[in-house]
Residue frames relative to the residue before (quaternion, step in Angstrom):
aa qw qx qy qz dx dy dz
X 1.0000 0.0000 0.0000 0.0000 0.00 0.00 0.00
X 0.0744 0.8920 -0.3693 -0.2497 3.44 -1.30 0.32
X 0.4076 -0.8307 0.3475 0.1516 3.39 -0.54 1.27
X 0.3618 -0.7061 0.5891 0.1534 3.10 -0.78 0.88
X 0.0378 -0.8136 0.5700 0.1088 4.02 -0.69 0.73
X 0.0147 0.7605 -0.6117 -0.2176 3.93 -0.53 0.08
X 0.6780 0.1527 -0.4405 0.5683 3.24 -1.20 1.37
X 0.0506 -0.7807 0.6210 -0.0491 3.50 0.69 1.16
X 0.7088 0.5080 -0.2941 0.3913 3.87 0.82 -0.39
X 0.4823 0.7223 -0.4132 0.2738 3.27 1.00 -0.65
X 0.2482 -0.8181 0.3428 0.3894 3.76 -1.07 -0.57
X 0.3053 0.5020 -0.5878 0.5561 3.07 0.80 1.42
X 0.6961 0.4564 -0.3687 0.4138 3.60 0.47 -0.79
X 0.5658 0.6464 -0.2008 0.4710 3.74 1.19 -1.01
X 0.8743 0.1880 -0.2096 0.3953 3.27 0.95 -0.70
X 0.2228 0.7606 -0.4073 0.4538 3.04 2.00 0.27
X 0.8522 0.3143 -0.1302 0.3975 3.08 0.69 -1.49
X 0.5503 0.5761 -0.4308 0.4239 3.26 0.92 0.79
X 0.7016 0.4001 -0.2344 0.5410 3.31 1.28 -0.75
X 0.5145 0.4841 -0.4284 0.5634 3.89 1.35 0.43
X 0.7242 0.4099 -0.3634 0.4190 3.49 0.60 -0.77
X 0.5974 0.5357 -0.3711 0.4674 3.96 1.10 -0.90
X 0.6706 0.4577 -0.3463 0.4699 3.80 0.97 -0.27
X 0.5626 -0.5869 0.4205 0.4028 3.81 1.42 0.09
X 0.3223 0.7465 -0.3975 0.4252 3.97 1.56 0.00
X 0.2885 -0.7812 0.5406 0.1190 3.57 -0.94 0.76
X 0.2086 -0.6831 0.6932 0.0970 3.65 0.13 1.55
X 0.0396 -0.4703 0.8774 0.0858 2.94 -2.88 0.39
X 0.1763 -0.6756 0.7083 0.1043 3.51 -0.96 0.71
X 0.2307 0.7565 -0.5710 -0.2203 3.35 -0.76 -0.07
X 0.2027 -0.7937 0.5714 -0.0490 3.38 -1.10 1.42
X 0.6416 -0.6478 0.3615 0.1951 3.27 -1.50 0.91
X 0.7397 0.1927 -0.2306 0.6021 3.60 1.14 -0.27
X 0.5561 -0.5702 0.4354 0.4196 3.74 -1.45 0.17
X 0.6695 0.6160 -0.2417 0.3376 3.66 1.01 -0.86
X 0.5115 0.6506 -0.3198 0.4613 3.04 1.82 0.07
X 0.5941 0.7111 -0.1802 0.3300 3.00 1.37 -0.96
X 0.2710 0.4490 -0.5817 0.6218 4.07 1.37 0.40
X 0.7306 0.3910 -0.4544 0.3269 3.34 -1.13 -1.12
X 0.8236 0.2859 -0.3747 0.3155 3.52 -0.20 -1.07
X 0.3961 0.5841 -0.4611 0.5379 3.87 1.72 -0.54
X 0.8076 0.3746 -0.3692 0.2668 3.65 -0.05 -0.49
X 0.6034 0.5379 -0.2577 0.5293 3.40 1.48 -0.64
X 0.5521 -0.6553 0.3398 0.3878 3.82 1.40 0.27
X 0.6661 0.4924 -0.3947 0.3975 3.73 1.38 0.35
X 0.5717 -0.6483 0.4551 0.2136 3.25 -1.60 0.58
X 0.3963 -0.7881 0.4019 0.2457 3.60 0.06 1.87
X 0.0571 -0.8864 0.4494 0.0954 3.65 -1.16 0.04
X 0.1298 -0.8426 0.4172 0.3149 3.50 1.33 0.84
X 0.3174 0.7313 -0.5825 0.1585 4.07 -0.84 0.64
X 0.2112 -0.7731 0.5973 0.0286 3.59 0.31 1.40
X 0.0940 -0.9031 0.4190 -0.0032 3.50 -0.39 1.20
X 0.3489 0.5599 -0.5414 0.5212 2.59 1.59 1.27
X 0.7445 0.3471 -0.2729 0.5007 3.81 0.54 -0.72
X 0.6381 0.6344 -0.3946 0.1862 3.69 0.71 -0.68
X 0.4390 -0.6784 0.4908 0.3259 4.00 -0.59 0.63
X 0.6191 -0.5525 0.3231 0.4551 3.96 -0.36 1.02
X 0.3851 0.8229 -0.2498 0.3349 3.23 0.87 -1.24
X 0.8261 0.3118 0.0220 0.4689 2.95 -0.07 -1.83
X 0.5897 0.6015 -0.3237 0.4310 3.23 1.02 -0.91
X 0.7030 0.6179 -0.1614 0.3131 3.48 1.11 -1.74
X 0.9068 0.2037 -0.2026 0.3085 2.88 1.80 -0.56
X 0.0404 -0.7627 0.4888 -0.4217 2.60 1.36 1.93
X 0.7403 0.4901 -0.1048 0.4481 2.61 0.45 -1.82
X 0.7164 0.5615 -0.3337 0.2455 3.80 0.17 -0.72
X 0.7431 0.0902 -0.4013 0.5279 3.17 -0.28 1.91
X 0.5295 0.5530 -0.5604 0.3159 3.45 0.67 0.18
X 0.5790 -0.6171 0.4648 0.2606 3.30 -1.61 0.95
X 0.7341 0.1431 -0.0355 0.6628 4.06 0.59 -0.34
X 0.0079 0.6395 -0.7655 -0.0702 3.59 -1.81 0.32
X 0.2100 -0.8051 0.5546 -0.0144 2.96 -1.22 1.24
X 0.2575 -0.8198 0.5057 0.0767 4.08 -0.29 0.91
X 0.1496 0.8434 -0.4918 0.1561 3.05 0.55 1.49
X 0.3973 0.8545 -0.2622 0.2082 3.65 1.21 0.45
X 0.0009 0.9169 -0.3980 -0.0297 3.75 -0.15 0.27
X 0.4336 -0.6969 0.3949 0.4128 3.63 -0.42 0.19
X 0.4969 -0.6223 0.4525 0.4012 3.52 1.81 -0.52
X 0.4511 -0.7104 0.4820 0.2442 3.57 -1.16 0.78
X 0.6841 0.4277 -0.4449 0.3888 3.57 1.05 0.48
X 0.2195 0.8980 -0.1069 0.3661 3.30 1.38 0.52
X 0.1223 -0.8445 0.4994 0.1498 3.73 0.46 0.38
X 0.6733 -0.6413 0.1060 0.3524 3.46 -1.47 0.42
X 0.4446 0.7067 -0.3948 0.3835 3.17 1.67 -0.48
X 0.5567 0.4514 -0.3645 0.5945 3.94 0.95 -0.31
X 0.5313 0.5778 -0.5333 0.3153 3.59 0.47 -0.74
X 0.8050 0.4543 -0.2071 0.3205 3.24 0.84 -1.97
X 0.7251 0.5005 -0.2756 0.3843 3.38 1.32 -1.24
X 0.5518 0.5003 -0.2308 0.6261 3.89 1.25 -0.28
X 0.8307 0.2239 -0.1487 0.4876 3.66 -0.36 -0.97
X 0.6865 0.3070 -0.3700 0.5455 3.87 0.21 -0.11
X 0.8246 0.4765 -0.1541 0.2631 3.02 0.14 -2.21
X 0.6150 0.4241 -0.2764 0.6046 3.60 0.88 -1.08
X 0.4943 0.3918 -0.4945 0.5980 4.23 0.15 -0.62
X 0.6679 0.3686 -0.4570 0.4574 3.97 -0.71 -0.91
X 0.8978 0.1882 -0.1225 0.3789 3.94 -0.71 -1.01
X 0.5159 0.4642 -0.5054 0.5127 3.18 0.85 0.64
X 0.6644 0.4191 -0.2885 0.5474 3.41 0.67 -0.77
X 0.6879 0.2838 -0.3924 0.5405 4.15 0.55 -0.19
X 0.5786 0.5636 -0.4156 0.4181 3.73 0.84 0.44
X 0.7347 0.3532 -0.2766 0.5089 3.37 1.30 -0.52
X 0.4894 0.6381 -0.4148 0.4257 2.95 1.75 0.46
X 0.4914 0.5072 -0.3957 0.5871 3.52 1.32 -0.95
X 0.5459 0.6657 -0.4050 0.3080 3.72 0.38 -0.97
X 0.0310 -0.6891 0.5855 0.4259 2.88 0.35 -1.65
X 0.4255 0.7759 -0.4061 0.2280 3.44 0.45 0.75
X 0.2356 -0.8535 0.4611 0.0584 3.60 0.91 2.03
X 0.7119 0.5253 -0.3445 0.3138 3.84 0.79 0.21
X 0.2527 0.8313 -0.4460 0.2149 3.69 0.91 1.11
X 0.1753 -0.6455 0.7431 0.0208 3.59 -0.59 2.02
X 0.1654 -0.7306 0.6494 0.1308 3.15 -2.03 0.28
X 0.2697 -0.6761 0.6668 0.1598 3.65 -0.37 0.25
X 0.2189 0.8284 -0.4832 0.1796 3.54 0.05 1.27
X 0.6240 -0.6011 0.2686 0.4209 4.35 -0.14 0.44
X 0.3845 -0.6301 0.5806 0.3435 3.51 -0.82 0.42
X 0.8834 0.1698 -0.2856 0.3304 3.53 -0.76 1.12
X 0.7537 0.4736 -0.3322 0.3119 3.05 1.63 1.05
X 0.5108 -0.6356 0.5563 -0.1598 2.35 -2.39 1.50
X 0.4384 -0.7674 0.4144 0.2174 3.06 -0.72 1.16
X 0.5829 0.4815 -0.2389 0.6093 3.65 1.86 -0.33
X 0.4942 0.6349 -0.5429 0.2404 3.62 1.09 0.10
X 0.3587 -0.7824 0.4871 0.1481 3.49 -0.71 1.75
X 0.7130 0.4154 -0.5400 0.1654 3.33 -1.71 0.38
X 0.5690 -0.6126 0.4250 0.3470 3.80 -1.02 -0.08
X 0.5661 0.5452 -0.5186 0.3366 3.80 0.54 -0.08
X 0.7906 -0.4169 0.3021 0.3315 3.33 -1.76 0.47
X 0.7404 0.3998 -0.2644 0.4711 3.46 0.85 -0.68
X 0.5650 0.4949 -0.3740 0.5440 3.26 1.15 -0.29
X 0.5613 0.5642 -0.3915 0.4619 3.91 0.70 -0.27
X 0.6595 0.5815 -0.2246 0.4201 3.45 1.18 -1.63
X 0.7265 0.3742 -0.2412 0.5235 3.65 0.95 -1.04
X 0.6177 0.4648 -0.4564 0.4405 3.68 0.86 -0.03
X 0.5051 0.6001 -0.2300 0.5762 3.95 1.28 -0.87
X 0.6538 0.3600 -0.2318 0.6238 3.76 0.90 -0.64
X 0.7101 0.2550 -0.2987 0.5844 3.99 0.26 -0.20
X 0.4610 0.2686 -0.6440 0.5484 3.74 0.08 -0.02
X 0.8689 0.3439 -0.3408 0.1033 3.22 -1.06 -1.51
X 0.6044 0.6041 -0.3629 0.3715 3.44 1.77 -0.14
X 0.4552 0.6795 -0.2812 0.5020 3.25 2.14 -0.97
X 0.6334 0.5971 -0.3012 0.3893 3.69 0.80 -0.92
X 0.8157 0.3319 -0.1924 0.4330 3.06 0.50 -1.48
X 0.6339 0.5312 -0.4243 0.3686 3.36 0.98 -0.49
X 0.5970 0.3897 -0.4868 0.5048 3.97 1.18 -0.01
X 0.3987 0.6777 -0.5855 0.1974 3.86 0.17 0.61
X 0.0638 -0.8233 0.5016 0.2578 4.02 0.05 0.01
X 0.6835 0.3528 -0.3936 0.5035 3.55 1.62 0.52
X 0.8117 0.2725 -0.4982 0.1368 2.82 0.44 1.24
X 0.2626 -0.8095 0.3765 0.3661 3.59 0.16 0.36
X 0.0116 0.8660 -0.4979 -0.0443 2.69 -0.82 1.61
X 0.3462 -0.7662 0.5074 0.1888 3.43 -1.30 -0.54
X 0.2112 -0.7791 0.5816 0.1011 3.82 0.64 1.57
X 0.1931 0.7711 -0.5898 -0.1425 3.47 -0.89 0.73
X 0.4557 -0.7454 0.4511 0.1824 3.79 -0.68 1.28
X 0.0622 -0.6315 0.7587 0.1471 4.42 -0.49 0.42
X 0.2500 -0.4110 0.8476 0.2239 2.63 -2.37 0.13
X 0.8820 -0.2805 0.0326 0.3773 2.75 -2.53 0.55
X 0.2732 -0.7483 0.5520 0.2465 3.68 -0.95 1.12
X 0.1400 -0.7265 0.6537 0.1592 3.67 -1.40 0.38
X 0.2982 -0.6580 0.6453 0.2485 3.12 -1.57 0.06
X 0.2411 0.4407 -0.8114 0.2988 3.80 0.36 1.52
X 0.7426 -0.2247 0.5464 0.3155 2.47 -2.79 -0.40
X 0.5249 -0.5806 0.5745 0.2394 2.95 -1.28 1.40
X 0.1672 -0.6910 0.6939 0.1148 3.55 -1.33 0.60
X 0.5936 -0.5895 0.5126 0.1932 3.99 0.78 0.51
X 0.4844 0.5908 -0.3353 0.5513 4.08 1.35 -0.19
X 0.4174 0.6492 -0.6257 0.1128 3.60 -0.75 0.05
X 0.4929 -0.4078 0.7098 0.2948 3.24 -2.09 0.01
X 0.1078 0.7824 -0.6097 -0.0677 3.03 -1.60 0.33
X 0.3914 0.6427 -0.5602 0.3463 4.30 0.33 0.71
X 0.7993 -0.3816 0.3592 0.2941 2.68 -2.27 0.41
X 0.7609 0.3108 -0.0546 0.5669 3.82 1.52 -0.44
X 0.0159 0.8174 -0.5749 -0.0323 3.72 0.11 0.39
X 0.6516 -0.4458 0.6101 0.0666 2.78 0.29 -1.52
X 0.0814 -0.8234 0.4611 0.3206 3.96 -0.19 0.27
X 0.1623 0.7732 -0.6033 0.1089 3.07 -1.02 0.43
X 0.5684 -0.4722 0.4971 0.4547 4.15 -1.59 -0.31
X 0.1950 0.5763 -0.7884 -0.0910 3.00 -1.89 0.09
X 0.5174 -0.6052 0.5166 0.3148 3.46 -1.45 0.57
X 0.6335 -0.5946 0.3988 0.2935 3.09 -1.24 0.56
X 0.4939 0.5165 -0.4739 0.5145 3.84 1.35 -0.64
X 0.6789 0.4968 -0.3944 0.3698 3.88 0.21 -1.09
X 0.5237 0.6932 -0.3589 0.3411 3.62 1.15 -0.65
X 0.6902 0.6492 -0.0517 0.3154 2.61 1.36 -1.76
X 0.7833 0.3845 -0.1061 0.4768 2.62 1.31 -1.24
X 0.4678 0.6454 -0.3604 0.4845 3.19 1.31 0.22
X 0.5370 0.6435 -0.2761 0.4705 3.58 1.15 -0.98
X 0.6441 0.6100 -0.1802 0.4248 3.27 0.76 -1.51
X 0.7534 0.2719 -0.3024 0.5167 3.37 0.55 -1.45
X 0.4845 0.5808 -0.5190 0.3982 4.25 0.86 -0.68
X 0.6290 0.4609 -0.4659 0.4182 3.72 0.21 -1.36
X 0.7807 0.3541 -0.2223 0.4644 4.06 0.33 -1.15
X 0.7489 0.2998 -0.3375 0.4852 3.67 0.43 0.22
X 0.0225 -0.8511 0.5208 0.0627 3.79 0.48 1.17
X 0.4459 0.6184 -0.4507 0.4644 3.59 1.52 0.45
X 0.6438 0.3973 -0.4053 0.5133 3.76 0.46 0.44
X 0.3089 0.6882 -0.5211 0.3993 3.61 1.43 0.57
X 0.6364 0.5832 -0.2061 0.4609 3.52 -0.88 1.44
X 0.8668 0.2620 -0.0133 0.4242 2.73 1.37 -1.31
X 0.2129 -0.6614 0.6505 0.3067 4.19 -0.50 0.81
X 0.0236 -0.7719 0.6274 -0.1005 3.35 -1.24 0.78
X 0.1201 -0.7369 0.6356 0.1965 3.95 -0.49 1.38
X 0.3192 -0.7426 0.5875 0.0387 2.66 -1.87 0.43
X 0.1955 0.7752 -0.5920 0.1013 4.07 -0.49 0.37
X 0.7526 -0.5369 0.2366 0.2990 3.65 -1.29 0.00
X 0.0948 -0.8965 0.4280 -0.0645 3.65 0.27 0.79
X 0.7255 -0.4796 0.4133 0.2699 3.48 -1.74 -0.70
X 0.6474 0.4487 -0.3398 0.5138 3.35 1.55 -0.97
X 0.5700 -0.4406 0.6241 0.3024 3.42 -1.83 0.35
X 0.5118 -0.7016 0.3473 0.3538 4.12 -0.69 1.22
X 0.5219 0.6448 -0.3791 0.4099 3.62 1.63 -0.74
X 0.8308 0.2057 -0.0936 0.5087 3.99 0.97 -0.80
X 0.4009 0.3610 -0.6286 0.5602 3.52 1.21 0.57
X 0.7341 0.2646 -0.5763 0.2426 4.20 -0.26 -0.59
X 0.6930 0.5803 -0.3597 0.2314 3.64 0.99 -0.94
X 0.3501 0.7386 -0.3447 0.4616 3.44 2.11 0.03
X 0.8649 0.2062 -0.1558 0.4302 3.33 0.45 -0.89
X 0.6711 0.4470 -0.4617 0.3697 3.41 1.18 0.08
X 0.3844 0.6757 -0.4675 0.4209 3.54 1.67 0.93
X 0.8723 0.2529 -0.2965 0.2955 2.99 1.18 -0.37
């Protein structure tokens, strides 16, 4: 398969692409500077400079053209102010997702925040971020070409994944490491029967192979 990633740098995105590439899976990161581009050679993916704040859809689309899934794994980052909130976390989510439309590419996961809402009230930066995260989740979910799949973490860490997680439309707050993210991505890209669904996520009891196949039963 091949997967397109945006925020190919990130580190959920970083390790995505390690566990696609160890399975023989054709990663694309695509990342905003060229010097970024070791890392994503080392994690077994194929770098792609496309700043998706400046890029014309277009261009974007044809990244994207043939790959079997795209995954929005981008962020402005938590040191960041709100004007990134909008141009990264709304704006990029919006034209990536009409790029894999031009694409034709009907597989679009997101990695999106666990409490956002496009009505989430107040004026601080994080409160901008979760409103920029629910528009752009509201968007994609009125696409009918693409099937997608909004998926929502709580508080990320950087332990060792332990493979345990929650997965439903409600969890709950709570931690999950960022490897478990990862893996969680992985199984969404292969289970296009949870297309449809926004789904939080934190650290739990099920093994990630039967919390995802849990909910795309129902």
């Amino acid at each position: 398969m091949r997967i397109v990633i945006a925020g190919g740098h990130g580190q959920i995105a970083l390790r995505l692409e390690r566990l696609l590439a160890a399975r023989g899976d054709e990663a694309v990161g695509l990342i905003r500077r060229a010097e970024q581009g070791d890392d994503l050679r080392e994690a077994g993916a194929e770098p792609v400079v496309c700043d998706l704040e400046s890029t014309p859809v277009d261009e974007v689309a044809e990244h994207l053209r043939g790959a079997d899934a795209a995954v929005f794994a981008a962020g402005a980052g938590p040191g960041s102010g709100a004007a990134r909130k909008e141009t990264v976390d709304r704006a990029a989510a919006t034209l990536f997702a009409d790029a894999a439309v031009r694409a034709g590419v009907r597989r679009y996961i997101v990695v999106s925040s666990m409490g956002a809402d496009p009505l989430h009230p107040g004026d601080e930066v994080f409160d901008v971020y979760q409103r920029a995260k629910g528009e752009a989740d509201e968007y994609i979910r009125r696409l009918d070409s693409l099937d997608w799949t909004i998926l929502r973490p709580g508080m990320l860490t950087n332990d060792a994944g332990t493979g345990l997680v929650r997965l439903e439309a409600h969890t709950g707050r709570g931690p999950i490491p960022r490897d478990d993210v990862a893996a969680v991505l992985v199984e969404l890209v292969d289970t296009p029967a949870t297309a449809g669904l926004t789904l939080e996520l934190i650290s739990g009891s099920a093994p990630v192979p039967v919390a995802v196949k849990s909910v795309a039963g129902n």
